[in-house]
C-alpha positions in Angstrom: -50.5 -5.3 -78.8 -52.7 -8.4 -78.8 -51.1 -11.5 -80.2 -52.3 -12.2 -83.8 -53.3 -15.6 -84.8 -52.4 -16.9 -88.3 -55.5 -15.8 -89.8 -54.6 -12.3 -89.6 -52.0 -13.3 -92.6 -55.3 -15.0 -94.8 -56.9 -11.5 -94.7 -54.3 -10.2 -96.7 -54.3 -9.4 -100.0 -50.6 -10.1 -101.7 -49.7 -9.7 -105.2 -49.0 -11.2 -108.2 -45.6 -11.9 -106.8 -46.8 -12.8 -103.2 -45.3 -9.1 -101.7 -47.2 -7.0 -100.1 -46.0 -3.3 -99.3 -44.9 -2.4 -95.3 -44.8 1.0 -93.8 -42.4 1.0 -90.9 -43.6 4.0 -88.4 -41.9 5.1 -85.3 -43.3 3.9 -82.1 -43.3 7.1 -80.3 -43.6 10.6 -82.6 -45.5 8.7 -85.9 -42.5 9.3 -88.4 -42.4 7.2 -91.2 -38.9 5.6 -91.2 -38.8 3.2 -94.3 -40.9 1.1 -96.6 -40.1 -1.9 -97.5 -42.0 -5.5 -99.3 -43.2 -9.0 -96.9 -44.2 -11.5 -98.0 -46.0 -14.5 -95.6 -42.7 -15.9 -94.8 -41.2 -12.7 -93.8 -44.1 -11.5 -91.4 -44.3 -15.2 -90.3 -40.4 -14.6 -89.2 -41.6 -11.0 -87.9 -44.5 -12.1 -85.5 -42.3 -15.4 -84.3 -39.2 -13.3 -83.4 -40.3 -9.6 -82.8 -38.0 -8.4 -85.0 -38.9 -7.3 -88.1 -38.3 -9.2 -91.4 -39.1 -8.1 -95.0 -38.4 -9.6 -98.5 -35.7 -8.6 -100.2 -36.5 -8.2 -104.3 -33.5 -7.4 -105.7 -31.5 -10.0 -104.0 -34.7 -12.4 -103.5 -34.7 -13.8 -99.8 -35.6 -13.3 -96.6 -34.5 -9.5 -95.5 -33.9 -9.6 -91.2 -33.5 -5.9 -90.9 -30.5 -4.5 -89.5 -28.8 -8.5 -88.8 -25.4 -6.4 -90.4 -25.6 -3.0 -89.5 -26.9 -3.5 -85.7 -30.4 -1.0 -86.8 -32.6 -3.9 -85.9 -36.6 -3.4 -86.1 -38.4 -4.4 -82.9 -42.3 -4.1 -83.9 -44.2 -2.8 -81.4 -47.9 -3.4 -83.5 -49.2 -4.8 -86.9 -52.0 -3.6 -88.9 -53.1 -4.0 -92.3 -54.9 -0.4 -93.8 -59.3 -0.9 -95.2 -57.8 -3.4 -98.3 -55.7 -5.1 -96.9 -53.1 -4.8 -99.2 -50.6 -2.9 -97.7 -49.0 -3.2 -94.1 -48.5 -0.6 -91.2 -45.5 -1.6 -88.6 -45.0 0.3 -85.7 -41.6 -0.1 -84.5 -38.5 0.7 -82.1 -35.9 1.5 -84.2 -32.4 0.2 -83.0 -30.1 2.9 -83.3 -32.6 5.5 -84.8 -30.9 4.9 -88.2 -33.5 3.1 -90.6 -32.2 4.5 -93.7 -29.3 2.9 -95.6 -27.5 5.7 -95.9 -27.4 6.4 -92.1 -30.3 8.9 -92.0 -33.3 8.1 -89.6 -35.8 7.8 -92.1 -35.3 6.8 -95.8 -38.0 10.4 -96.2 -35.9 13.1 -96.0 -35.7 14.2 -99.9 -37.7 17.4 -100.1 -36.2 19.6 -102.7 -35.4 19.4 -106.8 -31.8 17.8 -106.0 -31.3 14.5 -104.4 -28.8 14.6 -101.2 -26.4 11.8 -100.1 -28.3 11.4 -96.9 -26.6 10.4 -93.9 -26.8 11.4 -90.0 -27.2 15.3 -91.3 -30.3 14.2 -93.5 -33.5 16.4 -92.2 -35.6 14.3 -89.8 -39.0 13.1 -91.3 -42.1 14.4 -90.8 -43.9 13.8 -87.1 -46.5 14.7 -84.3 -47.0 18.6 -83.8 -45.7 18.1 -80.5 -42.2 17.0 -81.9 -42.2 19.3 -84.6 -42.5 22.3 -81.9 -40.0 21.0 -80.4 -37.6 21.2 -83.0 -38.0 24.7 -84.1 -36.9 25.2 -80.4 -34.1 23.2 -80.4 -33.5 25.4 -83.6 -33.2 28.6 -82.4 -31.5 28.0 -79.0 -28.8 27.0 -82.2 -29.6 29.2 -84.3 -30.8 32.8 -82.7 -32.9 34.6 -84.1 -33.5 38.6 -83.2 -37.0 39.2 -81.9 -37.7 35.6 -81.1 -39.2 35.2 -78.1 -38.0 31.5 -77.6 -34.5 33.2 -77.4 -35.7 35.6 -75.0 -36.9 32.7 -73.1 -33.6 30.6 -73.5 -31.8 33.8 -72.3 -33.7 34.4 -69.4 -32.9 31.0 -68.1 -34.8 29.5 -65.1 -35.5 32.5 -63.7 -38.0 33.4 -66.8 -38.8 29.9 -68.2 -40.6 28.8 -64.9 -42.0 32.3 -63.8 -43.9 31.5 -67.5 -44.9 28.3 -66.6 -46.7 29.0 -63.4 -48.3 31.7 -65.0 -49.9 29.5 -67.6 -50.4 27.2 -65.3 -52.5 29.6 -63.1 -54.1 30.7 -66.9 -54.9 27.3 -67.3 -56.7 26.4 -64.1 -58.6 29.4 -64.4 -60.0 28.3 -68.3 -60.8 24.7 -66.6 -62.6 26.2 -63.8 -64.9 28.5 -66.6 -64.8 25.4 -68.9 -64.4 27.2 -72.1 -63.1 23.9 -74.2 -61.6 27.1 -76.2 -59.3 28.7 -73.8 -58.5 25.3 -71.8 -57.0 24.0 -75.0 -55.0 27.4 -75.8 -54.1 27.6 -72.1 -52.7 23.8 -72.1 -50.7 24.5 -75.4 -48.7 27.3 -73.6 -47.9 25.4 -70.7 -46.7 22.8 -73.3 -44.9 25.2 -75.3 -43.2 26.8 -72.1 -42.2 23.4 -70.7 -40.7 22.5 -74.1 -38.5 25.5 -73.7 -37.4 24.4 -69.8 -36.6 20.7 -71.0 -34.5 22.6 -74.4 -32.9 24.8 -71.5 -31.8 21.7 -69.3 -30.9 19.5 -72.4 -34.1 16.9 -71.8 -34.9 16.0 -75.2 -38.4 15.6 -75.8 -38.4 11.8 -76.6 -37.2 11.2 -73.5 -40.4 12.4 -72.3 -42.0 10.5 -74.9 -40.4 7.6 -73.7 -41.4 8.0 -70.1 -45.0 8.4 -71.0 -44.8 5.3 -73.1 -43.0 3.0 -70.5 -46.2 4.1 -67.9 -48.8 2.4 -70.0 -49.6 -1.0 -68.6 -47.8 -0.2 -65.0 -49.4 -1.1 -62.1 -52.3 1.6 -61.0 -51.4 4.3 -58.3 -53.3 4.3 -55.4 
């Protein structure tokens, strides 16, 4: 991210209290992991340190997130949203636990009962891509009769990558017709086939994330 200059602070709107509301997102899949108040001081201390600072209202003073536990906040980007009254961090999340409870995300309420939380809490909400991936995850764990992710998984190697150069034949073959149609359905089967090889070898599909993240900004191939 660009380095912001104090009068990114002045377009803010605060209010009456001088908070303003923060989303923290993760930096790689889009989940939203907390939200928590700033005020000036607080995302003074957050673009001076890199590590993300909020305002604690019930104890009233400055809140360095995760200075106890160890589940520090490293912000990877700052906006504000069209009124400028609430914040958007994107951050790395130390220990993927943001939640005080121990979950990853404080979002993982989604039925008529409220749940203690913790490391079993459901993960939040994130990118499509990620979301496939966990239904895969889910039934190499849990099996499910019929499902052709299990035939897949059961196949092993053998299977898996006979599918993927298949698709990836099908996919060369929609690119060289360039029908924007069948090159996107053709790319989102190699996807879904490579999803199941990296479930099959135990590569988790934020490592991948990861990999593709740490590229941006390295020097050019030649």
């Amino acid at each position: 991210m660009q380095p912001l200059s104090p009068a990114f602070i002045d377009q803010l709107r605060f209010n009456e209290a001088g908070l303003i509301p923060a989303i923290a997102q993760d930096w790689l899949d889009g989940a939203v992991l907390m939200v928590a108040w700033m005020n000036r001081e607080a995302i003074e201390c957050t673009l001076r340190t890199g590590e993300v600072h909020y305002w604690s209202r019930s104890r009233q003073e400055l809140w360095h997130k995760g200075a106890t536990s160890g589940h520090t906040q490293t912000m990877r980007d700052l906006r504000y949203d069209c009124d400028a009254d609430v914040l958007l961090i994107t951050i790395e999340q130390t220990g993927d636990v943001a939640c005080h409870t121990g979950a990853r995300s404080c979002f993982y309420e989604g039925g008529d009962q409220r749940t203690p939380g913790g490391n079993e809490a459901p993960p939040p909400p994130a990118d499509a891509c990620t979301e496939l991936f966990r239904v895969i995850e889910g039934r190499r764990e849990h099996p499910e009769e019929g499902s052709y992710t299990n035939k897949l998984l059961e196949g092993g190697d053998n299977r898996i990558l006979k599918k993927i150069g298949e698709e990836s034949a099908e996919f060369v073959m929609a690119c060289k017709d360039d029908n924007a149609d069948e090159i996107a359905g053709e790319a989102a089967d190699i996807l879904f086939h490579m999803q199941v090889a990296l479930t099959h070898h135990g590569v988790s599909w934020r490592k991948v994330q990861e990999v593709l993240a740490a590229r941006r900004g390295a020097p050019r191939r030649h």
